[in-house]
C-alpha positions in Angstrom: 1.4 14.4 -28.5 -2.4 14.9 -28.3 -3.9 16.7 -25.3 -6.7 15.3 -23.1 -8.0 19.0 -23.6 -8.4 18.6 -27.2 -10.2 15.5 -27.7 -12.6 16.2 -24.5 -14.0 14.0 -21.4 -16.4 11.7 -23.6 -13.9 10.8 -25.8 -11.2 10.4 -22.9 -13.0 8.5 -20.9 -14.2 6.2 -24.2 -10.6 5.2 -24.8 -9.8 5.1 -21.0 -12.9 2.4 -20.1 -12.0 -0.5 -22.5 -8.6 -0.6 -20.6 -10.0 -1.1 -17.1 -10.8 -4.7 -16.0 -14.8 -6.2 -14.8 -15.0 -7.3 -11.6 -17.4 -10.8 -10.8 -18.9 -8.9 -8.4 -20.3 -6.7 -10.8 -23.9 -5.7 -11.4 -23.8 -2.7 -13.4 -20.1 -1.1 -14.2 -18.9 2.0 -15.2 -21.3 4.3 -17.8 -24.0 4.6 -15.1 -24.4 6.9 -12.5 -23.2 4.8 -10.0 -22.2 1.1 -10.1 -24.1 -1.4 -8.8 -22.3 -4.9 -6.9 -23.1 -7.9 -4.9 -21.7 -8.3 -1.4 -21.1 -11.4 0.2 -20.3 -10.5 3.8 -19.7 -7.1 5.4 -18.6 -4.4 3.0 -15.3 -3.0 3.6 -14.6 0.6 2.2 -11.3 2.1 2.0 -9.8 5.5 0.1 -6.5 6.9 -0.9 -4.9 9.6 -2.9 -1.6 10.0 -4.9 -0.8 13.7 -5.7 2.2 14.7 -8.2 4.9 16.0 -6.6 3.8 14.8 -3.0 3.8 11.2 -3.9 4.8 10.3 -7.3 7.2 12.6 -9.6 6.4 12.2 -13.3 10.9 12.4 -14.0 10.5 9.2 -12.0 7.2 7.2 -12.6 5.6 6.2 -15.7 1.8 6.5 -15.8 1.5 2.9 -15.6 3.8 2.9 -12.7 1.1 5.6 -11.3 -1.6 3.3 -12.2 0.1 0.2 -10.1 0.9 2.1 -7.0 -2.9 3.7 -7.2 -4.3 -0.3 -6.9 -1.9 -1.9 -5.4 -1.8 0.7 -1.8 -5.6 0.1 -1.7 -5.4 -3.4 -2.8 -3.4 -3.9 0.3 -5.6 -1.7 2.6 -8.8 -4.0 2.1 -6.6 -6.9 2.8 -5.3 -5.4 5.9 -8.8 -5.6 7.1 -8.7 -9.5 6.5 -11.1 -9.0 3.4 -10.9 -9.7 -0.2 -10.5 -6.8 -2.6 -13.3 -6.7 -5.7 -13.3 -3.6 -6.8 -11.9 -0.2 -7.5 -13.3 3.8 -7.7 -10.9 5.4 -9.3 -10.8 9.4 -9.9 -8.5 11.1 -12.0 -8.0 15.0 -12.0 -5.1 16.2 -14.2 -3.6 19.3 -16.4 -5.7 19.8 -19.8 -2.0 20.2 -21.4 -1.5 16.3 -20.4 -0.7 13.8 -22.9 -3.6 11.2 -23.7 -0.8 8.3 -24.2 -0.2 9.0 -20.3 -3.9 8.4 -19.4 -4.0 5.5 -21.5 -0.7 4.3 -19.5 -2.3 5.1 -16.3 -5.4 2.7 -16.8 -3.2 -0.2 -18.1 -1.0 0.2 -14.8 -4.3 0.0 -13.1 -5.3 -3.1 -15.1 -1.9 -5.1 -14.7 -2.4 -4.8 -10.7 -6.1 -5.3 -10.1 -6.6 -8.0 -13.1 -4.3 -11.1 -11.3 -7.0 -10.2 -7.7 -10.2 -10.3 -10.1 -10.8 -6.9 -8.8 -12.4 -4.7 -11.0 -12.4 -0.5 -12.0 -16.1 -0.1 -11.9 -16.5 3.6 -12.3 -15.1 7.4 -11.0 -14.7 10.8 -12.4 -12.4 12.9 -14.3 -11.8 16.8 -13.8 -9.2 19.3 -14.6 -6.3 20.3 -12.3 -2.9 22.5 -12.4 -1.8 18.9 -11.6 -2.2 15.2 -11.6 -4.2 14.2 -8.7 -5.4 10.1 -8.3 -7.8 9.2 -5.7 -9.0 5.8 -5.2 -11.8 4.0 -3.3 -11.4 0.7 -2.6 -14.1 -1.8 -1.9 -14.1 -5.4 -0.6 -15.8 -8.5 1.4 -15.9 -10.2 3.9 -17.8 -13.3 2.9 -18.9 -13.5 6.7 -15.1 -13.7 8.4 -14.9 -10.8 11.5 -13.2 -7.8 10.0 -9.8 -7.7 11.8 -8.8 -4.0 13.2 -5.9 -2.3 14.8 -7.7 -1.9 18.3 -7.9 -5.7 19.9 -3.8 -6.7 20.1 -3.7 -7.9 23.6 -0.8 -8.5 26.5 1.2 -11.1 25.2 0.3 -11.4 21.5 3.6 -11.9 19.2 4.2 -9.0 16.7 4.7 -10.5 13.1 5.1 -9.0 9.5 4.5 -10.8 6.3 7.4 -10.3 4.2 11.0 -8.4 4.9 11.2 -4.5 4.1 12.8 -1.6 3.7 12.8 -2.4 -0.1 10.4 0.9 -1.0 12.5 2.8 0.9 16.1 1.9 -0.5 14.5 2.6 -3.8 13.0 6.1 -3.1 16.6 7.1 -1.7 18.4 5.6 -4.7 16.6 7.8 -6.8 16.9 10.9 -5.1 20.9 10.8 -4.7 22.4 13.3 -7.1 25.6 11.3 -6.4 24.6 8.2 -8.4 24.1 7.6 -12.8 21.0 5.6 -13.7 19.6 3.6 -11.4 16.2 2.7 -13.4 16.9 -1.2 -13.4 18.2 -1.4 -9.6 15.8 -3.9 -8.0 15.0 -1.7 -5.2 13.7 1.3 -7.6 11.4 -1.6 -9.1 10.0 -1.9 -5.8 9.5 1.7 -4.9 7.8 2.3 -8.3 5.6 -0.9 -8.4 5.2 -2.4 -4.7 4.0 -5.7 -4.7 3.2 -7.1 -1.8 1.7 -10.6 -1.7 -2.3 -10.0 -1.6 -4.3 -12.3 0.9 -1.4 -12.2 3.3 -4.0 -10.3 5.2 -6.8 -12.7 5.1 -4.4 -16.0 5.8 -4.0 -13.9 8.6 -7.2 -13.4 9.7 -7.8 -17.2 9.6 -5.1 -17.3 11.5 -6.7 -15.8 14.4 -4.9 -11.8 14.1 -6.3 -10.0 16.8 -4.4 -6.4 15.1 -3.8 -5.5 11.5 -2.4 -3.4 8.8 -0.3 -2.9 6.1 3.0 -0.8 6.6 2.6 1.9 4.4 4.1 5.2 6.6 7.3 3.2 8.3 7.2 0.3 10.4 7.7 2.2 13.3 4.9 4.3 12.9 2.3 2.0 12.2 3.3 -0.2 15.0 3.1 3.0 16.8 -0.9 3.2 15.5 -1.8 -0.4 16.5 -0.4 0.4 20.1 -2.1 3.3 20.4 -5.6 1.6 19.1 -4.9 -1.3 20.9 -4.0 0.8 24.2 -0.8 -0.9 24.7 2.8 -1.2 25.0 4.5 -2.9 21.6 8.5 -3.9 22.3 10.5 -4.4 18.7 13.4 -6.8 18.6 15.6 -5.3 16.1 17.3 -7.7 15.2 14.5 -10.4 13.9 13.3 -7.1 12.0 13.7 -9.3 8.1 15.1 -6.6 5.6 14.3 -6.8 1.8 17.2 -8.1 0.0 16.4 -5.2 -2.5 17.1 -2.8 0.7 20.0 -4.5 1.6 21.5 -4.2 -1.9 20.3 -0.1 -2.4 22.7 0.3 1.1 25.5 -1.1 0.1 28.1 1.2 0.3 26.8 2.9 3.0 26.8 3.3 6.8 26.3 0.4 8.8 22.9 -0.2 10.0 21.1 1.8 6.8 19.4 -1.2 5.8 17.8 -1.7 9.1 17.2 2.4 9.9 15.0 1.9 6.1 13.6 -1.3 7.0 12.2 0.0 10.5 11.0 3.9 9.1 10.6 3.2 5.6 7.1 3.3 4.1 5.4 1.8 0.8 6.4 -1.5 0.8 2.9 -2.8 1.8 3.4 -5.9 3.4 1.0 -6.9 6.2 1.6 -6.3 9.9 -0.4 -8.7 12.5 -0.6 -9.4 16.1 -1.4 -13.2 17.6 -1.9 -15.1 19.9 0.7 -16.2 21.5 1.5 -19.9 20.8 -0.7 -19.8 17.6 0.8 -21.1 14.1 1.5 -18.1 12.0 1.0 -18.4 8.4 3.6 -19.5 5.9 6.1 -16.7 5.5 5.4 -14.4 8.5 8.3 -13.1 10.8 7.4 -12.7 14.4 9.6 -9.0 15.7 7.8 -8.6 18.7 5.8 -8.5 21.4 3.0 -6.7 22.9 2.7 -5.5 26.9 0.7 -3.7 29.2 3.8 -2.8 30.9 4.6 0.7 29.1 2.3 2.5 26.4 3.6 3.5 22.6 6.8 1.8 20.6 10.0 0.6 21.7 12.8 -0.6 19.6 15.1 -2.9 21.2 14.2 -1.3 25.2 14.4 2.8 24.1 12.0 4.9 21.3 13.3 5.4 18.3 14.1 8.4 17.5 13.1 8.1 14.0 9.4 7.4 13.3 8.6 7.6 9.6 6.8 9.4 7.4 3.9 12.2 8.6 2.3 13.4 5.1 2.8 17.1 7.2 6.1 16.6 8.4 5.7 16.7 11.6 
């Protein structure tokens, strides 16, 4: 094993550059000061941060499973927005005891998500820590289309999401029962480890006419919860047209009855675009209307009452 604290920054971030992918947007990439790119359209900024032991745990991840989650949750943010992703900041502050292989494994994980988008790493920083610490900026473009936000879902739009869920979730349970042997190769793990929700979801949407967006990261719940309370309305969820992952459905198995749904409507991470409409408007390939919006009560309720569940607060509370 060979130390990043032996070798030094320069020579770190020599072997760590080569593995990061160029973006066509690109002007002037990572070596500089700062990087330089061409916008076509608004510029849409986003940022995000994966701290060891709050949001990944080294026993579980890989570093290129660190490297995938670090694009892909931003990846998704910028199309949440009904932009295209081009290109990744990417900061890195870690142990000096770390291992250089893991660096190295971090930027290939970074490489395998952005390099299928065209999005490029096209600069950041590296510092010390007592531990591993990954923050991300992601930029995008328009390429003149309105930005769509959470703030203008109207009376009578339909609710929809872009893909079932509660796959992220079932995974991050399986892997925290003590109960259970190895669970590395269950489906649902895969999908807690390396979400991968379908990019441009978000813009399909926007063309769609969305008049509210975002990805579920926190629980569907609670980011139905934010686009109510942006939107300054009431947002009713039907329960039962809520799709759930088959990857979730297979991690609760065994369980109580109604576990897959309780993880498809609180759990986080699986990414996947959430959009009001119009009512009456086509939806794009693959969307699931669950809802409805209302002026006739303020916040989230699930099938007529709140639930009492919400999802996840990064303070608990």
């Amino acid at each position: 094993m060979t130390r990043i604290d032996e070798i030094g920054e320069d020579a770190l971030i020599a072997m760590f550059a080569p593995l990061l992918p160029d973006t066509d947007s690109e002007i002037l990439g990572p070596g500089d000061d700062a990087a330089v790119l061409s916008v076509d359209g608004d510029l849409v900024v986003s940022s995000d941060m994966l701290v060891e032991g709050q949001h990944f745990r080294n026993e579980w991840s890989s570093a290129a499973d660190v490297g995938w989650r670090a694009a892909m949750q931003n990846l998704a943010d910028i199309d949440a927005m009904g932009a295209v992703p081009t290109a990744l900041q990417v900061s890195l502050a870690a142990p000096g005891h770390t291992d250089v292989e893991w660096v190295m494994g971090f930027a290939r994980g970074l490489a395998a998500a952005c390099a299928p988008h065209g999005v490029g790493v096209v600069g950041g920083d590296l510092s010390a820590s007592d531990r591993i610490v990954v923050a991300v900026t992601a930029l995008g473009e328009t390429h003149g289309t309105d930005p769509v936000t959470r703030a203008d879902a109207g009376d009578g739009d339909v609710l929809a999401v872009s893909a079932p869920l509660g796959a992220a979730r079932a995974g991050y349970e399986l892997l925290q029962d003590p109960d259970l042997d190895d669970v590395s190769e269950h489906p649902a793990v895969e999908a807690f480890l390396r979400p991968s929700p379908r990019i441009g979801a978000g813009l399909e949407a926007a063309l769609h006419g969305a008049t509210a967006m975002m990805d579920v990261s926190d629980g569907l719940i609670r980011d139905v919860g934010r686009i109510a309370r942006a939107s300054e309305a009431g947002i009713a969820i039907d329960s039962s047209l809520v799709p759930i992952a088959e990857e979730c459905e297979l991690g609760a198995a065994g369980r109580d009855a109604g576990t897959a749904l309780e993880w498809a409507l609180t759990g986080g991470e699986d990414h996947v675009m959430l959009a009001a409409f119009p009512r009456g408007r086509a939806l794009p390939d693959g969307w699931t209307v669950i809802g409805e919006v209302t002026d006739a009560f303020r916040g989230v309720r699930v099938d007529g009452a709140v639930h009492e569940s919400q999802g996840w607060d990064h303070f608990g509370q």
